[in-house]
C-alpha positions in Angstrom: -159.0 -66.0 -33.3 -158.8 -63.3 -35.9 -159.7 -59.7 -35.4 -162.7 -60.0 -37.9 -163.8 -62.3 -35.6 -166.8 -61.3 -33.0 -165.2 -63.4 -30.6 -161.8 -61.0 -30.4 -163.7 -58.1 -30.1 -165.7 -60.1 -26.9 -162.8 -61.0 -25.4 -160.6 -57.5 -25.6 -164.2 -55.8 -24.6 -163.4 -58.1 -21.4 -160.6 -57.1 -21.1 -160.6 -53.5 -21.1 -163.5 -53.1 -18.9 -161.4 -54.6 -16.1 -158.3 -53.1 -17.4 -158.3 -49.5 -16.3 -159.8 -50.5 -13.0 -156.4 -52.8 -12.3 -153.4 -51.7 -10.9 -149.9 -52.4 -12.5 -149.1 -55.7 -11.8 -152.6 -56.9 -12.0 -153.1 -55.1 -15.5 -149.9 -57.1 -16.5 -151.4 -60.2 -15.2 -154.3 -59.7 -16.8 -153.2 -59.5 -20.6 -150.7 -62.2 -20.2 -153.7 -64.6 -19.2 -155.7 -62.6 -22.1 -152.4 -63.2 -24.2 -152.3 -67.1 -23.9 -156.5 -67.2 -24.1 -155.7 -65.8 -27.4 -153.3 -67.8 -28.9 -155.0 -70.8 -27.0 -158.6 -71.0 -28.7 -156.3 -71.5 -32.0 -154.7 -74.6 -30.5 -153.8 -75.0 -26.8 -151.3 -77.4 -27.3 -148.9 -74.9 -29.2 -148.9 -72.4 -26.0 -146.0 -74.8 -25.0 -143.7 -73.3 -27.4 -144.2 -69.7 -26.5 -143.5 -71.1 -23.2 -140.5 -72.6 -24.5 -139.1 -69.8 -26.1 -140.4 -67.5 -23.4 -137.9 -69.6 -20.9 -134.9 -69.5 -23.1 -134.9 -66.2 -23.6 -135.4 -65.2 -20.5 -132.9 -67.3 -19.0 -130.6 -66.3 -21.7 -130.8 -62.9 -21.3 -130.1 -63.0 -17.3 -127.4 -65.1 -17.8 -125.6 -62.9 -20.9 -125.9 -60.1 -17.8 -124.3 -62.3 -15.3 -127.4 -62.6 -13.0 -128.6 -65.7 -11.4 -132.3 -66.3 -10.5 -132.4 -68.4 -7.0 -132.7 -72.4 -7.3 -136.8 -71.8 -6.4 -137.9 -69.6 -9.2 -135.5 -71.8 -11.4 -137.2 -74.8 -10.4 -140.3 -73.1 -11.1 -139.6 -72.4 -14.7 -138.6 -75.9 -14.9 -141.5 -77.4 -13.5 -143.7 -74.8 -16.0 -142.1 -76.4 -19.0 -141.8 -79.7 -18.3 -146.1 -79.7 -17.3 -145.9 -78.3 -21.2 -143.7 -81.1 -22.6 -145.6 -83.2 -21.3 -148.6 -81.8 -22.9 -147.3 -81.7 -26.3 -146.4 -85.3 -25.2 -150.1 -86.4 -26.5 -150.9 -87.7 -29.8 -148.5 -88.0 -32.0 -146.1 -85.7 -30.8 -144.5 -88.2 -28.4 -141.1 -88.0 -29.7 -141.3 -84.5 -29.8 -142.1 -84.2 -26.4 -139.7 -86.8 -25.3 -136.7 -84.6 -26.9 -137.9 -81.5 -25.4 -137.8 -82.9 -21.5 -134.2 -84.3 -22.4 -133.1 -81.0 -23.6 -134.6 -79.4 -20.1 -133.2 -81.7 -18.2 -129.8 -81.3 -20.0 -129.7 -77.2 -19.9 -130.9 -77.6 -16.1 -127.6 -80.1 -15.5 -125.5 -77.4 -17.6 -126.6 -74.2 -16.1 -124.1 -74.0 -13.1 -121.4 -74.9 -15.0 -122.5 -72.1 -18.0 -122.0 -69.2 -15.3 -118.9 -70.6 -14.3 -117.2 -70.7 -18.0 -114.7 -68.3 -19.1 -117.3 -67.2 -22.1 -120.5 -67.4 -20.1 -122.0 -64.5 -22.3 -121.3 -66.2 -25.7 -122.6 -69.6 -24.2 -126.0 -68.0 -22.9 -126.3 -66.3 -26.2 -125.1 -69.1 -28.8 -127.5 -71.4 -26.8 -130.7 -68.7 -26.6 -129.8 -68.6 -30.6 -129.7 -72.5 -30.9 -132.8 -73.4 -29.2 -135.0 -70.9 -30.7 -133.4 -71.3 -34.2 -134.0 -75.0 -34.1 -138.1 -75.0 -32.9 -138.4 -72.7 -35.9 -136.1 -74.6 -38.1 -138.0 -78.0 -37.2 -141.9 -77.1 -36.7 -141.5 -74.5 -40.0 -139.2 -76.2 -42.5 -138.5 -79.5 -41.6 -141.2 -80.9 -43.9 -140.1 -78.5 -46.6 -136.8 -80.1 -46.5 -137.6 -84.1 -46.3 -139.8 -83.3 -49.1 -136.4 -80.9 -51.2 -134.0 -83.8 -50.0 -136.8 -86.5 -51.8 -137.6 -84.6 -54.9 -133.3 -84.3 -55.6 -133.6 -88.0 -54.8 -136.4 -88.3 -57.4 -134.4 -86.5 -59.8 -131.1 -88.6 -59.4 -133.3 -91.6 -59.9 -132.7 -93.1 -56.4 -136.1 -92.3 -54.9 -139.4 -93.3 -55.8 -143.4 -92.4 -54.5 -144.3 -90.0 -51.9 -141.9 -87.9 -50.0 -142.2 -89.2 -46.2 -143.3 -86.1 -44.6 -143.6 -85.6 -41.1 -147.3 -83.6 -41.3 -145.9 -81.4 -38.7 -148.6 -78.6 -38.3 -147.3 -74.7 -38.6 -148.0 -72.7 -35.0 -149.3 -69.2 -35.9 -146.8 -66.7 -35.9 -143.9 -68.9 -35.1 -141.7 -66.4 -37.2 -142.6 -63.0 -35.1 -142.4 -64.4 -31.7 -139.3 -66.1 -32.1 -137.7 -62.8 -34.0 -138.9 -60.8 -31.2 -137.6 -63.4 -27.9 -134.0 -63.7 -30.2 -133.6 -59.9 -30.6 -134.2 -59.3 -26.6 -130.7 -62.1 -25.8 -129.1 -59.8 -28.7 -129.9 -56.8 -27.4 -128.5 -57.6 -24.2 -125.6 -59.1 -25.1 -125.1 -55.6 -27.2 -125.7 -53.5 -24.2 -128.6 -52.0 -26.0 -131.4 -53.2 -23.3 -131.2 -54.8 -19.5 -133.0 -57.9 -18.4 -135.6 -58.0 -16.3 -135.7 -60.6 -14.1 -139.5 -60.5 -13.4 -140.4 -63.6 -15.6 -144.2 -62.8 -15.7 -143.2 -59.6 -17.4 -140.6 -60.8 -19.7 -143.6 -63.4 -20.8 -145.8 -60.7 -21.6 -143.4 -58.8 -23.5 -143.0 -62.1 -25.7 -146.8 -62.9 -26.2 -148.5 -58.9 -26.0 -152.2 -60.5 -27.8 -152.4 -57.4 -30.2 -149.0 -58.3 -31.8 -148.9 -61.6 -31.3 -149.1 -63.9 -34.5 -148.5 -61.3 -36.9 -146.4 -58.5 -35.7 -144.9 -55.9 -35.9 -142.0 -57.5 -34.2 -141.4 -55.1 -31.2 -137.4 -54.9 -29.8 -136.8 -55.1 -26.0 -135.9 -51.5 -25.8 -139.3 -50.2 -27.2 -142.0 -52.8 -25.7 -140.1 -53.9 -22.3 -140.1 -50.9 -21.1 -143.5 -50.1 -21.4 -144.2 -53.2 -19.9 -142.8 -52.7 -16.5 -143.7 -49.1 -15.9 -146.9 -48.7 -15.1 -149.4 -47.2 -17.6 -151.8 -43.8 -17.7 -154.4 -43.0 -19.7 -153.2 -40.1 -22.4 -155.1 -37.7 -24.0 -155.5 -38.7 -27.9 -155.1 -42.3 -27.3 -158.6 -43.1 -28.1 -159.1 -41.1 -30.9 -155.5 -42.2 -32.4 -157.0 -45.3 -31.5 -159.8 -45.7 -33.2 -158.5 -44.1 -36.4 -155.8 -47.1 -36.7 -158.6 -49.5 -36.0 -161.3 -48.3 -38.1 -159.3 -47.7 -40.7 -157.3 -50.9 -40.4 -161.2 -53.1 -40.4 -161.1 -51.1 -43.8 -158.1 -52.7 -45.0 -159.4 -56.2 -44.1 -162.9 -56.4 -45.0 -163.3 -54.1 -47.4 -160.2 -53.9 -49.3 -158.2 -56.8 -48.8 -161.5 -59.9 -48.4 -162.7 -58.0 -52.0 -159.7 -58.4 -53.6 -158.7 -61.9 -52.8 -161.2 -63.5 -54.9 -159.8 -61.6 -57.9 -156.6 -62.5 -57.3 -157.4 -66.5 -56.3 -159.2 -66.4 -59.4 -156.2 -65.8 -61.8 -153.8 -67.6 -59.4 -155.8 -70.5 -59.6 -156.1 -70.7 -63.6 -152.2 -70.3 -63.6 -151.6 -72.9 -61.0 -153.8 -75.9 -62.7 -152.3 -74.3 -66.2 -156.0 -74.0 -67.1 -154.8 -70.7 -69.3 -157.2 -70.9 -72.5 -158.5 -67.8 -73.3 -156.3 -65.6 -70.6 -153.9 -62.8 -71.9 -151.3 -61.0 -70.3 -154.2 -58.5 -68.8 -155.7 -61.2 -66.9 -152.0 -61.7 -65.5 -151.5 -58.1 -64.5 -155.1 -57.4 -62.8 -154.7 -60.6 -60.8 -151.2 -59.6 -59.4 -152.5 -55.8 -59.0 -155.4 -57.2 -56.7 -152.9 -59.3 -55.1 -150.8 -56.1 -54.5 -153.3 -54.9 -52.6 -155.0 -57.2 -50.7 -151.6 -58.4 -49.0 -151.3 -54.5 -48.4 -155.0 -53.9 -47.0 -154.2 -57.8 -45.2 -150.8 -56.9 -43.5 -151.2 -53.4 -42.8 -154.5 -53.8 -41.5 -153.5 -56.4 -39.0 -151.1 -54.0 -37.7 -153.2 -51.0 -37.8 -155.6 -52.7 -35.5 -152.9 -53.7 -33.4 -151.6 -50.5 -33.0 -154.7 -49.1 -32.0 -156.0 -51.4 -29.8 -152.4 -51.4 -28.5 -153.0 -47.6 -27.7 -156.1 -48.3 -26.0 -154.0 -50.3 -23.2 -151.4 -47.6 -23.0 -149.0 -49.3 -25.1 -147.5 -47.6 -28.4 -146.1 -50.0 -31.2 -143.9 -48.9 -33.9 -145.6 -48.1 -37.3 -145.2 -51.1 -39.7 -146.2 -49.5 -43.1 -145.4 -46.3 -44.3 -146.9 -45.9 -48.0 -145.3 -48.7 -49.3 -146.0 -48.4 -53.0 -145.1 -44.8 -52.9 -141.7 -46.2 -52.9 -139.3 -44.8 -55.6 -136.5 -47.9 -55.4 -135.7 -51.0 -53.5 -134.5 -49.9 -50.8 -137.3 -47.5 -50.1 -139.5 -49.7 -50.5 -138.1 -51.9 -47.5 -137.9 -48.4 -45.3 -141.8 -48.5 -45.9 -142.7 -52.1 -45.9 -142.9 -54.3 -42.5 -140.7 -51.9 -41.2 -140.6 -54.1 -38.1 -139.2 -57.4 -40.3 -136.9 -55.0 -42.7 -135.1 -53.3 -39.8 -134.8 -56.6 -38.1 -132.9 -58.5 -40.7 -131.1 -55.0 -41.1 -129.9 -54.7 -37.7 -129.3 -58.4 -36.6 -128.2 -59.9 -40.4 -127.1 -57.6 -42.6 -124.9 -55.6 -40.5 -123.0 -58.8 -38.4 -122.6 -59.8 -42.1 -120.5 -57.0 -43.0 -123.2 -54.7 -44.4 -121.5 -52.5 -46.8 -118.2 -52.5 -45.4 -115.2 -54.8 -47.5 -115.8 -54.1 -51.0 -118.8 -53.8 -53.5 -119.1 -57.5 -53.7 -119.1 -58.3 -50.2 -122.1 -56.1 -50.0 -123.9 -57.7 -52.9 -123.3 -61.0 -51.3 -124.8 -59.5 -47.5 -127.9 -57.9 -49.3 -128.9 -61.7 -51.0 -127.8 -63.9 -48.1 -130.4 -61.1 -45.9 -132.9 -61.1 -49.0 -132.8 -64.7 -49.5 -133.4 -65.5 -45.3 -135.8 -62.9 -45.3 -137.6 -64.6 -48.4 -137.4 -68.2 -46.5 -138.9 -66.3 -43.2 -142.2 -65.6 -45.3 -142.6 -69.7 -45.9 -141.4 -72.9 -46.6 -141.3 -72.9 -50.2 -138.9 -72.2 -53.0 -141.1 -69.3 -54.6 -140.4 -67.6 -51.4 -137.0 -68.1 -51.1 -137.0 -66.9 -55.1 -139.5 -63.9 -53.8 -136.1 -63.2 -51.7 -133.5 -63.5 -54.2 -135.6 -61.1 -56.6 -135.5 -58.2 -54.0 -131.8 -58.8 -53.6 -130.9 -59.0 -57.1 -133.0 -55.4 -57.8 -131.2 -53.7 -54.4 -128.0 -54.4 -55.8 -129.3 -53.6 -59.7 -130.2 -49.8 -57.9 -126.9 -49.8 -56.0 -124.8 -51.0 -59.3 -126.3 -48.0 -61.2 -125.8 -46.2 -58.3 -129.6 -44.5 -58.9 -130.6 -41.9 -55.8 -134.1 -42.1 -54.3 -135.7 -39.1 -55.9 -138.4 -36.2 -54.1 -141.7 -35.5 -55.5 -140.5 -31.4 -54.9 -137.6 -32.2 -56.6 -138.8 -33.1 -59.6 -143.0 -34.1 -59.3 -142.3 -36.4 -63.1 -139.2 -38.2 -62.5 -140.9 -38.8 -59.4 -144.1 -40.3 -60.5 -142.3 -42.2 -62.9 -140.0 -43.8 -60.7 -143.3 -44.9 -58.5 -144.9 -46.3 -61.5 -141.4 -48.1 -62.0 -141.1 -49.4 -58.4 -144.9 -50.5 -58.3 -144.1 -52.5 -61.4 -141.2 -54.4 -59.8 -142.3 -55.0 -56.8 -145.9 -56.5 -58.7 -142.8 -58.6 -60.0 -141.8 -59.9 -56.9 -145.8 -60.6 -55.8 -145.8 -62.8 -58.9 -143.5 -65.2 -57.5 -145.0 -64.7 -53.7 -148.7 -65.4 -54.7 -147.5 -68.3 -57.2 -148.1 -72.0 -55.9 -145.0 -73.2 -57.9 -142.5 -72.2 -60.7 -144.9 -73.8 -63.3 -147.6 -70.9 -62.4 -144.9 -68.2 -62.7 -143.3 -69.7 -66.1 -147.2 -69.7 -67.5 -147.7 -65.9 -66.2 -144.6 -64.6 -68.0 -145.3 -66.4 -71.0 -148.7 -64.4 -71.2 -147.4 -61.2 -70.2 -144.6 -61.8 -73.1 -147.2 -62.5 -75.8 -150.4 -60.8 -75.3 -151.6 -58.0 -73.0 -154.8 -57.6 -75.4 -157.5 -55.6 -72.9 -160.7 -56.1 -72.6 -164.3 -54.9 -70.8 -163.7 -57.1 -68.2 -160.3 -55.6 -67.7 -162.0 -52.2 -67.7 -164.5 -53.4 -64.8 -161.5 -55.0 -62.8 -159.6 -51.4 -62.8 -162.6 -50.2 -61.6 -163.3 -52.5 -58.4 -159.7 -51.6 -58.2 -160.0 -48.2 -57.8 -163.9 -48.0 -56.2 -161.7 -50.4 -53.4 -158.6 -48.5 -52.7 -158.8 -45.1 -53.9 -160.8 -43.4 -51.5 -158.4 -45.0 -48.6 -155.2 -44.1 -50.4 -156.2 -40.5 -50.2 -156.4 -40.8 -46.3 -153.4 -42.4 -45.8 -152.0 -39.4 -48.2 -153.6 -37.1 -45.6 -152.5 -39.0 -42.3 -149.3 -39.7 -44.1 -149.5 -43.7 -43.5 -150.3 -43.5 -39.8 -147.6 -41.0 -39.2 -149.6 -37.6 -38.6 -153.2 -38.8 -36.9 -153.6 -36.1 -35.1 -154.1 -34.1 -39.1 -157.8 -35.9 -39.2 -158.7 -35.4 -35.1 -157.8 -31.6 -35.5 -159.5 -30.8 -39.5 -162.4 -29.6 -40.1 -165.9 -31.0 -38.5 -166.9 -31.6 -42.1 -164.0 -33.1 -43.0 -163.9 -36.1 -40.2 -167.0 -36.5 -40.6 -167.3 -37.1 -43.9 -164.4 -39.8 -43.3 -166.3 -41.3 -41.0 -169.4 -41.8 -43.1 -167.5 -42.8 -45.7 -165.2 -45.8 -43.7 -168.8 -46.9 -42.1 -170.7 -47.2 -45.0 -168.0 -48.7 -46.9 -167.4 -51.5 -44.1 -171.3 -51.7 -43.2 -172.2 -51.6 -47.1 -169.2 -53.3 -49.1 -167.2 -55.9 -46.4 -166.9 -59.2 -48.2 -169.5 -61.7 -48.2 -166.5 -63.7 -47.2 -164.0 -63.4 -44.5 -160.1 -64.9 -44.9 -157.7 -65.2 -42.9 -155.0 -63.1 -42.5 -152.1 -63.8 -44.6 -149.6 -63.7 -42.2 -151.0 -65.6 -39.9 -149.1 -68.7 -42.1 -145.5 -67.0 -41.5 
């Protein structure tokens, strides 16, 4: 179920007319059975493994703080998740269930003798990291893998035909939920959040439907909270609210649906190496619309879940701040799923080492982050490349030791160092939108030996421009999503000329077609 979906906006409609009249515990009981409807009508089956990681976590966290739930509410978890091995039992995903009741019944065997180990708080946390690690590892890349292991196999001349692939199909937004559950066991064992021992709660916290399958990945501190005290309505939050959603349907179906059919377009020519009669201009529009229909895509998604979020009483943290206003690397991951960035930041980079030890240790901490981060998008080496790329150009910036620079500073240098960081982070699209190395070696090779321009180049700018520039000179106004309250307090003329503008565009120019949100496959 996708938020350019009628069937999302009937179901939150639902909920929200039975929301306000709730109190606390029944509002929190309400979105986690809206929560699980939600991920649910994708494929029920795969509500199991929020389940699963739901209960690891939580169990984790209770037992890195030394508290133990009574043998009842134990059993209860137990019985919860065993009902949902069970399910994913069906099929052919016996084996997989199988292994998941063994490892149940083997952590329920282990549990008492956990609390009584010397290192109980390593234990809790090494095994929260385990589990969780290993359902992404194995539903994510285990395919990707068998089918790397085969192809080396292939090359040494001791495999032949098809790689034996398991078919195993990819849960939506596997990568934030599991981020998000990991970070509350860290946190804990940090002493930067408390458990709660409420498991409804924690389950909500996990699963919250407006972030669910594609972010932004919200830490314990910020969402649990908010989560177990109960909510008010504010002044603002409908307005804020329906700025971010508005403006985020914007991104979506009018930016980011219009330019995916350029950028499939090119992308497809380069992947079947059907590259007769394309020049290097054909190259650069294609990865320009790419550019920004993963922006209008991804920052969309989390505009609307912000707003909607706001709606409920709930404030997530701003994913996207001006992106490709960025003036180097680094700024450009200060602006860019903020909620992924700081993540890999906070629970990577800096247990690495981060910049302590020497220049080189650094370099190595800012590819092994780069390169994870790269394999967290997908399982493919383009990604993983996509990863090295940005590592290799944070530590290019950091070698040359060049300083972000101020548009009052200096309003040129400034510019120029956009244009520059645009251009290098089109780079790194390149290898994200490409299907395989081939399509990347074939895009170069253009962009190395012609960049002739031509009147279909001139229209393509064009669409470019008709598309985005309008929006990027709201999001200069609201600076990103940062200063709202600039549109609900200008000018009558002024809003209201934005809101003409937003609803003819989305009423007027939406795409004939609707995709899927990008994410959605991470």
């Amino acid at each position: 179920m996708n938020y350019n979906q009628l069937a999302f906006w009937l179901l939150f409609l639902g909920v929200y007319l039975l929301y306000w009249k709730l109190g606390h515990r029944r509002q929190n009981q309400l979105l986690l059975v809206a929560s699980y409807a939600f991920y649910g009508l994708w494929d029920y089956r795969f509500l199991f493994l929020i389940l699963l990681s739901t209960a690891i976590d939580f169990v984790g966290g209770l037992g890195v703080a030394g508290v133990r739930l009574p043998a009842r509410r134990l059993a209860r978890i137990g019985a919860l998740l065993v009902a949902g091995a069970l399910l994913l039992c069906r099929g052919n995903r016996l084996a997989v269930g199988a292994a998941v009741l063994v490892a149940i019944g083997g952590y329920a065997i282990a549990y008492p003798r956990l609390y009584a180990a010397r290192r109980r708080r390593e234990l809790f946390l090494a095994l929260s990291m385990v589990a969780n690690l290993g359902i992404l590892g194995f539903f994510k890349y285990s395919d990707f893998f068998v089918a790397s292991f085969h192809d080396l196999l292939a090359l040494l001349g001791l495999a032949g035909g098809g790689a034996p692939l398991l078919g195993i199909l990819l849960p939506a937004g596997i990568s934030f939920y599991t981020f998000q559950a990991m970070s509350y066991t860290i946190d804990i064992y940090r002493g930067h959040a408390r458990p709660t021992d409420d498991f409804g709660d924690f389950a909500l916290f996990v699963c919250f439907f407006p972030h669910l399958v594609a972010g932004p990945i919200m830490r314990a501190h910020t969402l649990l909270p908010q989560v177990v005290t109960p909510r008010v309505r504010r002044p603002g939050d409908i307005e804020e609210g329906w700025i971010l959603v508005v403006v985020g349907l914007f991104k979506k179906l009018v930016l980011s649906d219009n330019m995916a059919p350029i950028a499939n377009a090119v992308f497809l020519r380069l992947a079947d190496g059907r590259t007769d009669g394309m020049s290097g201009a054909d190259v650069l529009v294609g990865v320009y619309a790419f550019a920004l229909q993963i922006y209008g895509d991804f920052s969309g998604y989390s505009g609307i879940a912000r707003g909607i979020s706001k709606w409920l009483g709930f404030d997530l943290v701003i994913n996207f701040h001006l992106p490709y206003l960025a003036v180097s690397p680094s700024d450009f991951w200060r602006r860019w799923h903020i909620s992924l960035s700081s993540w890999l930041r906070d629970y990577l980079y800096i247990p690495l080492g981060g910049n302590r030890g020497g220049t080189g240790r650094e370099y190595r901490n800012l590819m092994l982050t780069m390169l994870l981060g790269g394999l967290w998008h997908g399982a493919r080496w383009t990604f993983v490349a996509w990863g090295l790329y940005h590592g290799a150009i944070l530590c290019f910036f950091r070698l040359l030791r060049i300083r972000d620079v101020r548009p009052e500073e200096s309003p040129v240098r400034w510019l120029l160092r956009v244009v520059l960081m645009f251009h290098l982070t089109c780079g790194g699209w390149l290898l994200f939108r490409a299907d395989s190395f081939g399509a990347v070696w074939r895009a170069l090779a253009l962009l190395s030996t012609s960049l002739r321009p031509t009147a279909g180049h001139a229209t393509a700018a064009a669409v470019l421009v008709f598309y985005a520039g309008v929006l990027f000179a709201i999001e200069l106004f609201v600076d990103g999503e940062g200063r709202l309250l600039r549109l609900i307090r200008a000018p009558w003329a002024a809003r209201a000329a934005v809101w003409v503008y937003l609803t003819s565009m989305l009423l007027l120019f939406h795409a004939r077609r609707a995709y899927e949100f990008i994410y959605f496959q991470f």
